[in-house]
N, C-alpha and C positions, 0 to 999 in steps of 0.2 A: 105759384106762378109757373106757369108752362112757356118757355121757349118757342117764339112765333118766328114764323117766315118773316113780316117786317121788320123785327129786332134782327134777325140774321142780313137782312136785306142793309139796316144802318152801319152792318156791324163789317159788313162787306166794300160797302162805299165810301166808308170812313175811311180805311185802310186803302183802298184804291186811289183817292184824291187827293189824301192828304191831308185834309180839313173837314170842316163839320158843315161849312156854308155849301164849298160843292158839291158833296155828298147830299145835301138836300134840294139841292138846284136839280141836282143828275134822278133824284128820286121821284120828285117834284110834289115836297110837301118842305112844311117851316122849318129851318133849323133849330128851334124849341123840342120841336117832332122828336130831329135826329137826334139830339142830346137827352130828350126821355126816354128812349130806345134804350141808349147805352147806359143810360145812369139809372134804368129799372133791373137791368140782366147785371150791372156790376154789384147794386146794392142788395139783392137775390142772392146771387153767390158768393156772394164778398169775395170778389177777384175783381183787381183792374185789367181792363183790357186794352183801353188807350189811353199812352201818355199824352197832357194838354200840354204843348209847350209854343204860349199866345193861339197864334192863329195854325198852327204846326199841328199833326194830331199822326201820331204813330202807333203800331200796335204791339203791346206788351211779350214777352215772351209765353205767359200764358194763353194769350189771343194767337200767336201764330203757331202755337201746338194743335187748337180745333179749328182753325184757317182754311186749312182743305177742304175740311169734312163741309164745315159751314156751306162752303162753295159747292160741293159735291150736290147738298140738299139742296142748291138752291140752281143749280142746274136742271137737276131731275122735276125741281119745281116747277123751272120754265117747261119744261118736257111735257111735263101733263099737261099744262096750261093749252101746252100747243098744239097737244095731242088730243082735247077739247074742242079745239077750235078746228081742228081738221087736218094738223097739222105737221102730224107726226110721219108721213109718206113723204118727211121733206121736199114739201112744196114749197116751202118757203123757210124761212131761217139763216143762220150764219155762222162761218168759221174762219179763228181767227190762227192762220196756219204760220206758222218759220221754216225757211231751210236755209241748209247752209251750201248744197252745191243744185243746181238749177239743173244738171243732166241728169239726175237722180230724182227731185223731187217735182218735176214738172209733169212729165208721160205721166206719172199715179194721181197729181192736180187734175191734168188733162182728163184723164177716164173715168175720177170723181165730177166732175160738171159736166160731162155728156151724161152721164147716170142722173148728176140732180141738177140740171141747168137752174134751177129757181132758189136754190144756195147761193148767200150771197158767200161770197170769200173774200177774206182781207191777209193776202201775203206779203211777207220782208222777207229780204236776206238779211242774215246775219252771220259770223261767226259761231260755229260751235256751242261754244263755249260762253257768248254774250246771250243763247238762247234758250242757255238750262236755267237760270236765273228770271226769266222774263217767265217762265212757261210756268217756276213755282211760286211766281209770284200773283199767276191768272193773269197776265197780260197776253200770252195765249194760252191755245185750246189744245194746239197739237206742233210739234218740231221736227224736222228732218234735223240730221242734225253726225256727223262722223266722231267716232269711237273707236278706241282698240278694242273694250268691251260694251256692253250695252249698260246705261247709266243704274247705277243701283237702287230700290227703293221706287220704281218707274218701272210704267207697262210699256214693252219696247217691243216693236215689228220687226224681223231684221228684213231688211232691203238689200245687200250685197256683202261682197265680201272683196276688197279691191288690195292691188298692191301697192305702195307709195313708190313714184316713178321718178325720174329724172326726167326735164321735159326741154327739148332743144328742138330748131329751126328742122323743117322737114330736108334730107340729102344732107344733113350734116356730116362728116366723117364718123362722128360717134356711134351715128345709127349700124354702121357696121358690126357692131359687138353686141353680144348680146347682152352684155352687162356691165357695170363700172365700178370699181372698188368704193370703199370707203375713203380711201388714202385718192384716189382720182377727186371723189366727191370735194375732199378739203382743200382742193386747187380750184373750185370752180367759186365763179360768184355767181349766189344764188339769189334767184328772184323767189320770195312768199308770203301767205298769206299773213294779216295779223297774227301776234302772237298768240291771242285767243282761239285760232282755228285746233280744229282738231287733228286735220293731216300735219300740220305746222307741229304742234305738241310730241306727238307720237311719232313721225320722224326726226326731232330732234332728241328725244329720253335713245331713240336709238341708237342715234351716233353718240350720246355722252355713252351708253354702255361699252361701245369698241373703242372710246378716246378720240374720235374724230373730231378735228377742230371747223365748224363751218362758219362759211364767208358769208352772211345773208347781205347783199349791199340793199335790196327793196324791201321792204315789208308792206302790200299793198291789200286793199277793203275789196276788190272782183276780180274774179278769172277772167274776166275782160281786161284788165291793167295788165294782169301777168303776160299774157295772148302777146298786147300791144309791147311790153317790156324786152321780150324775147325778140321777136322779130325786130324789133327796133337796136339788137345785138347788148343791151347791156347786163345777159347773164343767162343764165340758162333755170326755167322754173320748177319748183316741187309741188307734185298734183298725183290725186289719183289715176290709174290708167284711165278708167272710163270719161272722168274730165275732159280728157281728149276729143276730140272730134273731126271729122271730117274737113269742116270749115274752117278750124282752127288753123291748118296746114302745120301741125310739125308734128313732131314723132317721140315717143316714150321709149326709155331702157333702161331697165329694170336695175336695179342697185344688190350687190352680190350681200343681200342677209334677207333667211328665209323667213326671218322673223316681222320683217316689214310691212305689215299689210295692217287694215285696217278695216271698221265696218262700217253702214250708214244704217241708219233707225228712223224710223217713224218709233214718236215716243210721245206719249201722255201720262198724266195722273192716274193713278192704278183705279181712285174711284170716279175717274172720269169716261172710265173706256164704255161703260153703258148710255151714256150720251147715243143720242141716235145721232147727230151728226159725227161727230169722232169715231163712235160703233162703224159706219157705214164706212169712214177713210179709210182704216182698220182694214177691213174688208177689203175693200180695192187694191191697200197697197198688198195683201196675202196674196194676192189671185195676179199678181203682177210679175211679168216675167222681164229681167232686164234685158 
């Protein structure tokens, strides 16, 4: 028996839904279908792939070693399909994108849908860190997403290279210096992002290196809450410099360790990156200048 596109197709939706009933609703064949799918390739290789637990249906450690690849074929599968149908000039199609800071991943959105206006896009924010799990689990296709380095084991764009800033009211006194110890830092209270962000992570591993003790009083889900936090006077925020903006009204200064910086990625599955829509982001965000 040979390994089909529809056994990998069951083997794919199983794992995506949860169960065996939606995975054949989503497929749109019987769930008999889906369960001879799976119980032809398991009793083939004598390997289980999903555990039955009632209506529950998870996938084995064995199943989530060829997971990817599964996906990989059955990606490139759509691709041909599409690219039969006329499809592959991305005239039509869809990406299912994450970032985690919106001044970063919006301008390389932006100049991918003037390039393919007839792409559909499906974006969220998220955390960092809430979006390397989504992204290997196929919930998406592609993540902006901040790092001290670029994720291991992943095909990663880099997109900048920022310093992690201190962020306070524009005409503050502090705006005068050009920088603020660590020892100043542990007197402030600080407004930031969940603990899952990645500027959050990597300026914190920093101050545990020098013994800095920090006051975080917020821990807040958008650079919008932080904006609102700040000017509403209850602490001063931690962001990248380029976070910043114009509109924003206030001002960054810089934190005395040369060590604090951080980077932002565009990042996919290594055998995703021939996707013609992910291939093409890829592309846009290279050619992108911040």
């Amino acid at each position: 028996m040979k390994l089909s596109i529809n056994q990998m197709r069951a083997v794919d939706a199983v794992v995506r839904t949860g169960s065996f009933s939606a995975a054949a609703k989503e497929l749109g064949i019987s769930q008999p279908s889906v369960s001879n799918h799976l119980s032809a390739l398991e009793k083939h290789y004598n390997t289980q792939l999903i555990h039955r637990n009632g209506r529950q249906a998870e996938p084995t450690g064995a199943c989530r070693e060829v997971l990817s690849r599964i996906r990989s074929v059955l990606a490139i599968t759509n691709e041909i399909e599409h690219s039969l149908e006329g499809r592959r000039n991305l005239k039509s199609g869809s990406l299912r994108l994450g970032y985690s800071a919106h001044q970063f991943a919006m301008p390389i959105l932006s100049a991918f849908m003037t390039r393919f206006p007839d792409v559909e896009i499906e974006a969220r924010a998220m955390a960092s860190n809430d979006l390397l799990p989504l992204l290997l689990d196929g919930k998406f296709d592609v993540v902006f997403l901040t790092a001290k380095e670029p994720p291991a084991d992943l095909h990663s764009t880099h997109i900048c290279t920022q310093n992690v800033s201190l962020v306070v009211p524009k005409g503050h006194p502090l705006t005068a210096r050009e920088a603020v110890s660590w020892a100043e830092i542990s007197s402030f209270s600080l407004l930031q992002r969940e603990k899952s962000s990645g500027t959050r992570q990597v300026f914190e591993q920093a101050a545990a290196r020098v013994g800095a003790n920090l006051n975080t009083v917020l821990a807040l889900g958008s650079w919008g809450s932080i904006v609102s936090t700040i000017h509403a006077g209850m602490g001063f925020g931690v962001a990248m410099q380029g976070e910043v903006s114009e509109a924003d009204n206030l001002d960054t200064i810089l934190i005395e360790d040369s060590n604090l910086m951080v980077g932002h990625y565009l990042v996919c599955l290594p055998e995703m990156q021939q996707v013609a829509a992910i291939k093409a982001m890829i592309s846009t965000a290279q050619n992108h200048t911040p």
